[in-house]
C-alpha positions in Angstrom: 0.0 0.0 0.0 2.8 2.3 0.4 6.3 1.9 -0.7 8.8 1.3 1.5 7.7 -0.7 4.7 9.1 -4.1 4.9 8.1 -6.9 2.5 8.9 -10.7 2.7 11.1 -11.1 -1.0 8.4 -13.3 -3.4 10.5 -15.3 -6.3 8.3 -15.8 -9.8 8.4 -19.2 -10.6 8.4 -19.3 -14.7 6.3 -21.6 -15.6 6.4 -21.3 -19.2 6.3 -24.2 -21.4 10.0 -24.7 -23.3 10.3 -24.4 -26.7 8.4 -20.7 -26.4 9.0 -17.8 -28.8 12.0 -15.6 -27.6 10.8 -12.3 -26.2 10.9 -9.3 -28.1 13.7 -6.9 -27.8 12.6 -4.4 -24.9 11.4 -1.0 -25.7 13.5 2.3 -24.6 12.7 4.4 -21.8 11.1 7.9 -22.4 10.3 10.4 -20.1 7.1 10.9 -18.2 4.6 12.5 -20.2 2.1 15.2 -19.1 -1.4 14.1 -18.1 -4.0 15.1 -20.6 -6.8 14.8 -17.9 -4.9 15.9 -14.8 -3.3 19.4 -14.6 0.3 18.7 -12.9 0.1 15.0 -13.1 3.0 13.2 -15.2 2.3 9.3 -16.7 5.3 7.3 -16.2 6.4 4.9 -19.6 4.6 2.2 -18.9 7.0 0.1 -21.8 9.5 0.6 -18.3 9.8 0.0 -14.7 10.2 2.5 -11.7 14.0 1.6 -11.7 14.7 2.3 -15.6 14.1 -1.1 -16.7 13.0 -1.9 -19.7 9.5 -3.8 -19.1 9.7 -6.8 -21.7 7.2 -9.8 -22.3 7.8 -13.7 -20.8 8.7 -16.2 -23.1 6.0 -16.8 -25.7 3.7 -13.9 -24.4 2.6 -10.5 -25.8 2.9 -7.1 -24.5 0.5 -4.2 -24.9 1.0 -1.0 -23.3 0.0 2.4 -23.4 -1.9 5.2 -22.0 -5.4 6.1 -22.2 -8.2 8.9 -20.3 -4.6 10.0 -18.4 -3.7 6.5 -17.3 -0.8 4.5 -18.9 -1.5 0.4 -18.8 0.0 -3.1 -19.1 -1.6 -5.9 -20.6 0.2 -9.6 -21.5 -1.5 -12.6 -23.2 0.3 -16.0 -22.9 0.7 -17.5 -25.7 -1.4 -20.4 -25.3 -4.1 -18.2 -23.8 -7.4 -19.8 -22.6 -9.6 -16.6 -22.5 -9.5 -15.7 -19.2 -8.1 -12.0 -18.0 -7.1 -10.8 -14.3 -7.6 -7.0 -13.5 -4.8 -6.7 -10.9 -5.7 -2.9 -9.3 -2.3 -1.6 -7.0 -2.6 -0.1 -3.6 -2.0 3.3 -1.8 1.3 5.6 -3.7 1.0 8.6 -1.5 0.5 11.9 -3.1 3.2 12.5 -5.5 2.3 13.4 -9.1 3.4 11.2 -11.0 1.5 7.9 -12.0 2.9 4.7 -12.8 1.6 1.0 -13.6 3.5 -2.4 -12.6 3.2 -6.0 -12.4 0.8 -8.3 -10.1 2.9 -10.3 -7.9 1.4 -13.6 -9.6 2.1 -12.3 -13.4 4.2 -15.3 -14.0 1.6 -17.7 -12.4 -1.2 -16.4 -14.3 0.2 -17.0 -17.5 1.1 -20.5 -17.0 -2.6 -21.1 -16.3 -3.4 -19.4 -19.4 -4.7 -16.3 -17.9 -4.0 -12.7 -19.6 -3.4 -10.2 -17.2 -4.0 -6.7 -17.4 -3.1 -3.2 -14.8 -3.5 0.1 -14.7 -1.8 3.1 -13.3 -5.3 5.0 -12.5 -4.6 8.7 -13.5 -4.4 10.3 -9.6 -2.8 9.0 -6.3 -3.7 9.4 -3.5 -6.4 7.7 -1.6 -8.8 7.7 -5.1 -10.4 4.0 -4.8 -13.3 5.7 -7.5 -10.6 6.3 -9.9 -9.1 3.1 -9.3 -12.2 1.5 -10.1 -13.1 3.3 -13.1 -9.7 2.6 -14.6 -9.5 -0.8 -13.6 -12.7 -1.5 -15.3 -12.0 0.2 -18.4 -9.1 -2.5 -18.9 -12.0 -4.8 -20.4 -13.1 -3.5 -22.9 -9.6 -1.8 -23.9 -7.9 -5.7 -23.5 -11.0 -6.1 -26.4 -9.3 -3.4 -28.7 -5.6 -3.8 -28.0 -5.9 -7.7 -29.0 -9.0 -8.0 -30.5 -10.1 -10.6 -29.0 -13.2 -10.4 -25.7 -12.3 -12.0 -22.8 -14.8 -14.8 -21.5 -13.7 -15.0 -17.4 -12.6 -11.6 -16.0 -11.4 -11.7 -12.2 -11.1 -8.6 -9.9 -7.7 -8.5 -8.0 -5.9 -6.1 -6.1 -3.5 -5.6 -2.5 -4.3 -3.5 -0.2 -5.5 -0.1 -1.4 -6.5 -2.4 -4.6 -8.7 -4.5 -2.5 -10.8 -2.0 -1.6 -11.1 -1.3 -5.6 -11.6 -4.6 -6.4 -14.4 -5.1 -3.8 -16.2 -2.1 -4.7 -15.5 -3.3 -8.5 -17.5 -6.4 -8.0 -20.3 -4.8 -6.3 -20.4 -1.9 -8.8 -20.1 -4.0 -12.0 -21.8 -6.8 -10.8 -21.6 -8.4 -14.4 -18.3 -8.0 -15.7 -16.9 -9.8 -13.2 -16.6 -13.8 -12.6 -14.7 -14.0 -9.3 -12.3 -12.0 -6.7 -9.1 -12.1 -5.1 -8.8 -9.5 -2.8 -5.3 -9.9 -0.6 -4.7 -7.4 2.6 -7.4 -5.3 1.3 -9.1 -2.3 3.3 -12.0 -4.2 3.2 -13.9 -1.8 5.5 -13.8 1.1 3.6 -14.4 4.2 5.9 -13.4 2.0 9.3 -9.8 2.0 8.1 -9.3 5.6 9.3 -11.6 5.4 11.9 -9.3 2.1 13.1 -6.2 4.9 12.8 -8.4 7.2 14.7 -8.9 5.1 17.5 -5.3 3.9 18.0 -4.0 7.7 18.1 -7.1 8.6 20.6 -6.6 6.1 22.9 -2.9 6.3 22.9 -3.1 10.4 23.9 -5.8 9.3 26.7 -3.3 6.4 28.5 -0.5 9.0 28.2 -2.2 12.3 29.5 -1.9 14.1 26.6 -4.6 16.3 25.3 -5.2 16.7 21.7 -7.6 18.1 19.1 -9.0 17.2 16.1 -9.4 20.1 14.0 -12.1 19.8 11.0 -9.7 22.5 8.7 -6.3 22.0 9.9 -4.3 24.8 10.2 -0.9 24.6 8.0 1.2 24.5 11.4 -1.2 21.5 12.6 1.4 18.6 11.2 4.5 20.1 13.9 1.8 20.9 16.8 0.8 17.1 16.5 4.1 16.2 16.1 5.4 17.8 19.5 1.9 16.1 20.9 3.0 12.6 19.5 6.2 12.7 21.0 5.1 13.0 24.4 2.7 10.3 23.8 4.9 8.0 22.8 7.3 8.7 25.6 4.7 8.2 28.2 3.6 4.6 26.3 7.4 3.7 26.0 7.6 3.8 22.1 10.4 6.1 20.3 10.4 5.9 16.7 13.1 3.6 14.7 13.8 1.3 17.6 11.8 -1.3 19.8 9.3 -0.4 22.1 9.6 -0.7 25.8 6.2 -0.4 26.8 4.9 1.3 30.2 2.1 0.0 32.3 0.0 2.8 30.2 1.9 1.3 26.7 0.5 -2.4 27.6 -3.3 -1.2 28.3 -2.9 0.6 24.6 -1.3 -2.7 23.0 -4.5 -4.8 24.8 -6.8 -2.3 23.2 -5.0 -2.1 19.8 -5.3 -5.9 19.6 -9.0 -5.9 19.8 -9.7 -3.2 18.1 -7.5 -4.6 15.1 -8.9 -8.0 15.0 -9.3 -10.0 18.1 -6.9 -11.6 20.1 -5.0 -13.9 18.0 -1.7 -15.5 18.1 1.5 -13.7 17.8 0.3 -10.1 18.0 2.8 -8.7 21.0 5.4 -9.6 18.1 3.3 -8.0 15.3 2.5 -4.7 17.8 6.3 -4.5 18.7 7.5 -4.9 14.9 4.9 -1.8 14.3 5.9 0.3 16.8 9.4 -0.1 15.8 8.7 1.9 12.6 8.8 4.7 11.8 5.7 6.4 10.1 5.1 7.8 6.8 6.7 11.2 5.6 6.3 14.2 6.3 6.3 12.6 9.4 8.7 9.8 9.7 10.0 11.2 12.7 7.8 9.8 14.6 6.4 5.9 15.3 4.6 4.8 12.5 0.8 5.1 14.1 1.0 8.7 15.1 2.0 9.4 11.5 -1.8 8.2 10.6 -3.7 10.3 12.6 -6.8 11.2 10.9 -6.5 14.6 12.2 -3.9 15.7 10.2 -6.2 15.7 7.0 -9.5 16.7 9.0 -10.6 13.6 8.8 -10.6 13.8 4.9 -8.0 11.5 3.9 -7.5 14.1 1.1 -10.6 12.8 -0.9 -14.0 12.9 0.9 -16.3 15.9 1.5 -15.7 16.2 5.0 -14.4 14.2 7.9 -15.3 10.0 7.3 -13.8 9.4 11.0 -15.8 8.9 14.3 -16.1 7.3 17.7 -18.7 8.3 19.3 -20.2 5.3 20.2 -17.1 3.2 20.3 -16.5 1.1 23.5 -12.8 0.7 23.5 -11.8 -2.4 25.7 -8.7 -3.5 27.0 -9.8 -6.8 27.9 -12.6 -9.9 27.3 -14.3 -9.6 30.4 -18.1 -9.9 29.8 -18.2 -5.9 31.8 -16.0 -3.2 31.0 -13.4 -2.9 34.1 -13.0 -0.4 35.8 -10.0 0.9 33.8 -11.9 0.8 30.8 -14.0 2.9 31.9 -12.0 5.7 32.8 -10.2 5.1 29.6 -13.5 5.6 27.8 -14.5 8.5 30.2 -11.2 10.7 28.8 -10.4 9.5 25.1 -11.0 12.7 22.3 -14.5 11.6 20.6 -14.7 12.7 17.2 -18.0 12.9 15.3 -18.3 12.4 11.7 -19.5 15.0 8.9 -19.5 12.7 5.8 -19.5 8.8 5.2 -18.5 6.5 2.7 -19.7 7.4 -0.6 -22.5 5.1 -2.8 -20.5 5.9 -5.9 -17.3 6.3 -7.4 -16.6 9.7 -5.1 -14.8 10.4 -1.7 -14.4 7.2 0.1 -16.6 4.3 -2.3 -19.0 2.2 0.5 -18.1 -1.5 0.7 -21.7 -2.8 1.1 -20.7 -6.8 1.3 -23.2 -7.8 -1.5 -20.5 -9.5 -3.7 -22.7 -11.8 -6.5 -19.3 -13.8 -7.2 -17.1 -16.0 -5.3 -14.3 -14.6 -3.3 -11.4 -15.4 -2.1 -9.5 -13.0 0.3 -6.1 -13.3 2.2 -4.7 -11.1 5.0 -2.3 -10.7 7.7 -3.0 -11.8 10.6 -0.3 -9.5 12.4 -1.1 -6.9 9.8 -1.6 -3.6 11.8 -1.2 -1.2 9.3 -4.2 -2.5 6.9 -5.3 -4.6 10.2 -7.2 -8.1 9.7 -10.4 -6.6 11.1 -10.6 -5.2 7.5 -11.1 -9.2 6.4 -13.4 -9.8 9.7 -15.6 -6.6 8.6 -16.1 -8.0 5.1 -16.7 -11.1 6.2 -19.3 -10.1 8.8 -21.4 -7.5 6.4 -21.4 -10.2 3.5 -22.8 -12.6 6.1 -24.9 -10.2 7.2 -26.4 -9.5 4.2 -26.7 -12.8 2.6 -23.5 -13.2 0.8 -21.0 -15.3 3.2 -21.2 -17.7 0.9 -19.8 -16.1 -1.8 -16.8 -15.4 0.4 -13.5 -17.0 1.7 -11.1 -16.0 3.8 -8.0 -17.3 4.7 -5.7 -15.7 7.7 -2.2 -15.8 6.7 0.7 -15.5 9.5 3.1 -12.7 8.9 3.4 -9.3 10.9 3.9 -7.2 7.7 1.2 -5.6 5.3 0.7 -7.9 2.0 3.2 -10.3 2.7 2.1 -13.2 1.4 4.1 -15.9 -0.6 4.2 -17.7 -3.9 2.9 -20.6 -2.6 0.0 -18.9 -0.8 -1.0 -16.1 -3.6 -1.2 -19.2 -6.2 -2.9 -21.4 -4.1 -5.4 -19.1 -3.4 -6.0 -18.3 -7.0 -6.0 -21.8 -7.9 -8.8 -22.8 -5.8 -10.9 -19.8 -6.1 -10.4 -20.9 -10.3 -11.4 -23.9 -9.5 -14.4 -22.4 -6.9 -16.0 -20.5 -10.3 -15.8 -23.6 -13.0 -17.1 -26.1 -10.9 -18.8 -24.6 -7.8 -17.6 -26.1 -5.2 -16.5 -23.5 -2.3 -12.7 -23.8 -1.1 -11.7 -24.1 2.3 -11.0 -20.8 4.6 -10.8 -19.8 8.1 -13.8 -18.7 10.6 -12.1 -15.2 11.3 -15.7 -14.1 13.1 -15.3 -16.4 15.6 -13.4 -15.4 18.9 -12.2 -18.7 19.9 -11.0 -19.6 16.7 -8.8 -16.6 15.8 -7.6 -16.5 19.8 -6.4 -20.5 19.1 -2.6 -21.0 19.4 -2.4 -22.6 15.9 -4.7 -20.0 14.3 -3.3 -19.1 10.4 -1.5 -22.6 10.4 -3.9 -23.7 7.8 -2.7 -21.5 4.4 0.5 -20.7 5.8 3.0 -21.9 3.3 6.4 -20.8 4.9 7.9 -19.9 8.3 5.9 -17.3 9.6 7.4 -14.3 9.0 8.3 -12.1 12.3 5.5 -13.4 13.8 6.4 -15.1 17.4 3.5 -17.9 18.0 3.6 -21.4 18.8 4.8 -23.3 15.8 2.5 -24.9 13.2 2.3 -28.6 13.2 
């Protein structure tokens, strides 16, 4: 979702049948061309990567790019292509200027199952899910006039950021679409920022620090939160770029950040102390990496919707599973900032798009369990409104061990899109994990299932 935080390395396995054409000989680099649709947006060559490198086709497939309605695209068709396309949408890129398209982590594995693939850049940054959506759609019907041939099986895919695209996708374009793979998607639309909300709340309320939220934030607002943050994290024993050593106060906010970001589940003082050892995004990576995340720095806007899409005013926050709040919690909840909303997440394509869990195909969805930055309660909220609403069955989910954000393996990525393949052409529903059950996700050996490697940074009892 956003570059630089710490990935587990993923290896493409080429599985292309021998005896394929050579590729063609790669295109050069040219430099980044102005949008047509975007005043002060550039469109990165999409014929190269970030880096410089020339982007060139796997043996024996073709290579279409270019750039349409101010956002460049990729598309590659296998040779022995069986008429099936994935839409791979990417996740957050800040809120530089400059747009750029790349490749799915499973490019290689989708062409060996005969599967085209196809991405887009979107024209805008930023937190612009709509625009995501509408360019990640229009990669149908342009696959149809770049190769001239119509795809028969489309699937929706996308990490992170691109999850909540591809979930909104499906729901949108009901039609189009023939299954989903969303993997560490913010499958709770709006509740992503009010999850950042309620760890930055909280953690002024343990430490004693009173703060604001200001609905237009002032231009100095970014250094008066950052002196604020610094004396929060001092009081809760976390400095930014170096382990935490938590203090009584510190403790009670790790308790509460663990239920408010999925449940107790195994490994999480691991995944909380991997966090907190981070530091947070710029213009603000001074600081530990959830006080860069406050909601408050954008007015609760995230730089997109109408007004602010945050709010807590009916939000229990508990420390523990006691059936009655403790007496701790509730002088916790007697003190903590409450913010009220102004706007909510949008019906359309504008502002934050609503997630309503009414997906009409079968998907299959992945995450993290020690995931705190797109947190697994984004999985157990899409899970719960589908089931909600009549859809569970159209929905898998499998819970992954790892502490980082979208690191999943080889292994795990393909065998999810395997089965869920498998799930549309013969209709028989894969296996997954009960993530809306408390026991279940608080078991030792929870994740063990779909894990396909050591977990990685995450300190739990071992899988069997």
């Amino acid at each position: 979702m956003v570059p630089g935080l710490a990935r587990a390395a993923v290896v493409l396995a080429l599985l292309i049948p021998t005896g394929a054409a050579p590729a063609a000989t790669a295109p050069a680099c040219t430099a980044p061309t102005p949008s047509p649709v975007r005043p002060g947006y550039l469109i990165a060559d999409p014929d190269c990567d970030r880096d410089g490198t020339p982007f060139t086709a796997l043996p024996g497939a073709t290579v279409h790019t270019g750039i349409r309605d101010g956002a460049a695209y990729r598309i590659e068709v296998p040779g022995h292509w069986t008429g099936g396309l994935v839409i791979f949408a990417h996740g957050y890129r800040g809120t530089g200027t400059t747009v750029w398209v790349d490749d799915p982590e499973l490019r290689a594995h989708y062409l060996a199952r005969g599967f085209a693939w196809a991405a887009s850049s979107y024209a805008t940054n930023g937190y612009d899910v709509g625009q995501g959506v509408r360019d990640s759609y229009a990669l149908i019907a342009q696959f149809r006039r770049v190769t001239g041939r119509a795809a028969g099986t489309v699937v929706m895919s996308g990490a992170s950021m691109g999850g909540h695209v591809a979930a909104v996708a499906i729901e949108r374009y009901p039609r189009a679409f023939a299954a989903a793979m969303p993997y560490c998607g913010a499958l709770g639309d709006t509740e992503l920022f009010d999850y950042y909300l309620d760890v930055n709340v909280v953690a002024a309320a343990l430490a004693g620090v009173r703060i604001d939220f200001p609905l237009g934030p002032a231009a100095d607002y970014p250094d008066r939160w950052r002196a604020q943050a610094t004396r929060v994290g001092a009081a809760l024993g976390v400095q930014p770029g170096g382990p935490p050593s938590l203090t009584p106060a510190g403790r009670i906010w790790s308790d509460v950040v663990e239920r408010r970001s999925g449940g107790v589940r195994p490994g999480f003082a691991s995944a909380f102390s991997y966090w907190n050892s981070i530091r947070s995004l710029s213009p603000l990576d001074d600081l530990p990496f959830f006080f860069g995340l406050y909601p408050g720095l954008s007015g609760g806007t995230v730089g997109i919707a109408d007004g602010n899409v945050t709010g807590n005013v009916s939000t229990l926050y508990r420390s523990t599973d006691l059936f009655f709040p403790t007496v701790t919690e509730w002088r916790l909840n007697a003190v903590v900032l409450r913010v009220r909303p102004t706007a909510a997440a949008s019906p359309g394509l504008t502002g934050i798009p609503r997630i309503d869990g009414t997906p009409a195909v079968p998907v299959l969805a992945l995450h993290d369990i020690g995931d705190l930055f797109v947190p697994f309660a984004m999985l157990r909220t899409y899970v719960a409104e589908a089931s909600l609403r009549g859809h569970g069955a159209h929905v898998v989910a499998r819970a992954i061990r790892s502490v980082g954000h979208c690191d999943f393996t080889q292994a795990e990525l393909r065998e999810a899109f395997d089965d869920l393949i498998t799930w549309t052409r013969t209709g028989r529903r894969p296996g997954g994990d009960d993530v809306l059950d408390r026991r279940t996700v608080a078991d030792p050996l929870f994740g063990c299932r779909y894990t396909r490697a050591t977990p990685r940074g995450l300190v739990a009892p071992p899988c069997p």
